[in-house]
N, C-alpha and C positions, 0 to 999 in steps of 0.2 A: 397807236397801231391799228386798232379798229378803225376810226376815220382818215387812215391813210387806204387802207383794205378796201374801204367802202367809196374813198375817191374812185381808184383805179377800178371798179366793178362799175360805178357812174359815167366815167371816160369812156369806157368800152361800149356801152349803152349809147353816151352821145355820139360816138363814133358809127356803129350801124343804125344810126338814126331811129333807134327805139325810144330812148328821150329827146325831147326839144330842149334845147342850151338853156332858155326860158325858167324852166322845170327842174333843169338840174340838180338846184339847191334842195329843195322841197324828195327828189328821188333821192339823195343823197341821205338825207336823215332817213327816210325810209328804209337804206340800203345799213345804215347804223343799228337802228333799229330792231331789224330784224338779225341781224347778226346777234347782237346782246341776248336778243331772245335764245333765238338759237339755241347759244353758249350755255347758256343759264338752264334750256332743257337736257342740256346734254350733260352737263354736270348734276342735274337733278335728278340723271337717272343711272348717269353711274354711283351715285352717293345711293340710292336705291339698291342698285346690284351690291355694291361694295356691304351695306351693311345688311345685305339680306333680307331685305323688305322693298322691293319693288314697288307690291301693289298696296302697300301703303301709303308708300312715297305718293303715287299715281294718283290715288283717293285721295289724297290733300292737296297736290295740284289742281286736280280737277275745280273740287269743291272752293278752294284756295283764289284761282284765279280766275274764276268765271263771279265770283262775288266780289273781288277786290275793284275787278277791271268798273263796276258799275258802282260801288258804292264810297268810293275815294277814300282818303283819311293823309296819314302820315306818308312822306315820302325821302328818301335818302336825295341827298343833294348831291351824290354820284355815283356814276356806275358799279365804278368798284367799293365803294360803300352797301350799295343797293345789292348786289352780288353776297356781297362777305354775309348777309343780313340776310337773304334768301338761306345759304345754305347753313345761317345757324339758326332760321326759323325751321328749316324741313328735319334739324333733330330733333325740334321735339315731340313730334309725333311717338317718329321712331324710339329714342331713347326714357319717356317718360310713359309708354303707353302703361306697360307693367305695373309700376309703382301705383299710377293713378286709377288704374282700372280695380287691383288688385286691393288698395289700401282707402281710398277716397269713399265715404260712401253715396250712395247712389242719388238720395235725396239731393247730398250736394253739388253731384255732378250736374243733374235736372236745374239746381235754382240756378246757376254760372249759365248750365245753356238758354235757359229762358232768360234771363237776365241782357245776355249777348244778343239774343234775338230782336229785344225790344229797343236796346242799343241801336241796334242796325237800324231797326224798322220808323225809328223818331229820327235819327241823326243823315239818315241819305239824303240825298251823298253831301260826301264833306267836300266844301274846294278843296284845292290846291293854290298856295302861296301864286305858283306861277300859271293855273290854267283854273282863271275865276269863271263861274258858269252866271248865262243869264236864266230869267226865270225858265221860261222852257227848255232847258236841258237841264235843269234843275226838276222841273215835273216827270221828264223823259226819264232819267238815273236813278229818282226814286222809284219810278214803276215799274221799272225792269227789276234794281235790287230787289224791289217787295216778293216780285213773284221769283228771281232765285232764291230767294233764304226760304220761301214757304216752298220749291219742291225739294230744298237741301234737305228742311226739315222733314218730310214726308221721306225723302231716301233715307232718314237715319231713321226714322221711323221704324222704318223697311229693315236696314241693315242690322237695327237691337235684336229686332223680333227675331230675325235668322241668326240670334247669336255670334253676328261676324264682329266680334268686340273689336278686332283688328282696324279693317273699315269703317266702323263707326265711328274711334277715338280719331282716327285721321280727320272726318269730314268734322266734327264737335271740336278738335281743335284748332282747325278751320276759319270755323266760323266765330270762332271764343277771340282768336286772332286779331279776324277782320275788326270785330267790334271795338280791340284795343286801338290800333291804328288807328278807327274813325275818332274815339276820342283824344285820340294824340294828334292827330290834324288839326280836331275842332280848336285844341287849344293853343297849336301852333298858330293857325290864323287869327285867333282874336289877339294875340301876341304883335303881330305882325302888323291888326290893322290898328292897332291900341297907339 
C-alpha cells in the first residue's frame, strides 16, 4: 500500500517535471521512506497522548533517534516488524518508569547507564547486514555518536539535577536501548559473516 502511495506521488513528480525519469527509483524510495517515518511519528505520538505521557514519549524519541540514526546495531527485516517493535519499545519508558525509578536502586540504575555508555562509546557504530560501512564512515558515525551520547549524557545530567525523573528515565532508557541493539547487531553480523 505504501509503495503503491509512494508510486503515484513519484508519477506526479515525473509528470511536472520535478523528478527526471532517471531518478525516479531513487525518489521513489525516498518518497517510502519518508511516509514509514511519517507513520511511525504519528503513531508515536498519539500512543504519547493516548497514554498520557506525551513529553516522555518526546524525550525518548529525541534522545532515541538522534543516537540510533548514528550509532547502528540491530535492525528488523521489515517495516511492519520495525513498526510493531518501535511501538513496543516506546512502552517502556512509559509503563516501567514507576516501578524502576521507584523500586531499582540508584547505584544500579548509574552502573546499567555507565555501562550502556561504554557500550556505545567501544561498539560505534555497528554495521548493518545490508548497509556495510567503509573505513571512513566508520570514523565519521563514531564521532558524531561519541559527541551525541556525551551531550545525552550532560542533558540527563541536567534533567536528574532538576528532579524531572520523568525525562530523565525516558532519555537513560534511551540510551540503555541503544546500547542493547548495538550488541544484537554486533552479534547479528559476526553471525552473518561467520
Amino acid at each position: 500500500m505504501i509503495a503503491k502511495f509512494a508510486k503515484k506521488i513519484n508519477e506526479i513528480l515525473i509528470q511536472k517535471g520535478i523528478v527526471q525519469k532517471e531518478d525516479a527509483e531513487l525518489y521513489q524510495y525516498g518518497i517510502e521512506n519518508g511516509i514509514v517515518v511519517a507513520g511511525n511519528l504519528l503513531a508515536s505520538g498519539i500512543f504519547g497522548i493516548v497514554t498520557g505521557r506525551p513529553g516522555l514519549v518526546l524525550v525518548f524519541l529525541l534522545f532515541y533517534a538522534s543516537l540510533r540514526s548514528y550509532s547502528g546495531g540491530s535492525h528488523c527485516k521489515s517495516r511492519i516488524g520495525c513498526f510493531l517493535i518501535s511501538m513496543a519499545i516506546l512502552s517502556i519508558p512509559v509503563y516501567t518508569h514507576e516501578f524502576v525509578m521507584n523500586n531499582v536502586p540508584a547505584t544500579v540504575i548509574l552502573m546499567i547507564g555507565i555501562a550502556a555508555v561504554v557500550v556505545i562509546l567501544i561498539l560505534s557504530p555497528v554495521e548493518s547486514i545490508n548497509k556495510p560501512l567503509d573505513d571512513e564512515e566508520k570514523k565519521y558515525y563514531a564521532r558524531v555518536t561519541h559527541c551525541i551520547v556525551a551531550l545525552q549524557v550532560c542533558v540527563l545530567i541536567i534533567l536528574f539535577s532538576l528532579d524531572l525523573q520523568d525525562y530523565f528515565y525516558a532519555g537513560y532508557v534511551s540510551i540503555v536501548l541503544v546500547a542493547v541493539f548495538m550488541v544484537m547487531g554486533k552479534i547479528a553480523v559476526k553471525r552473518y559473516v561467520q
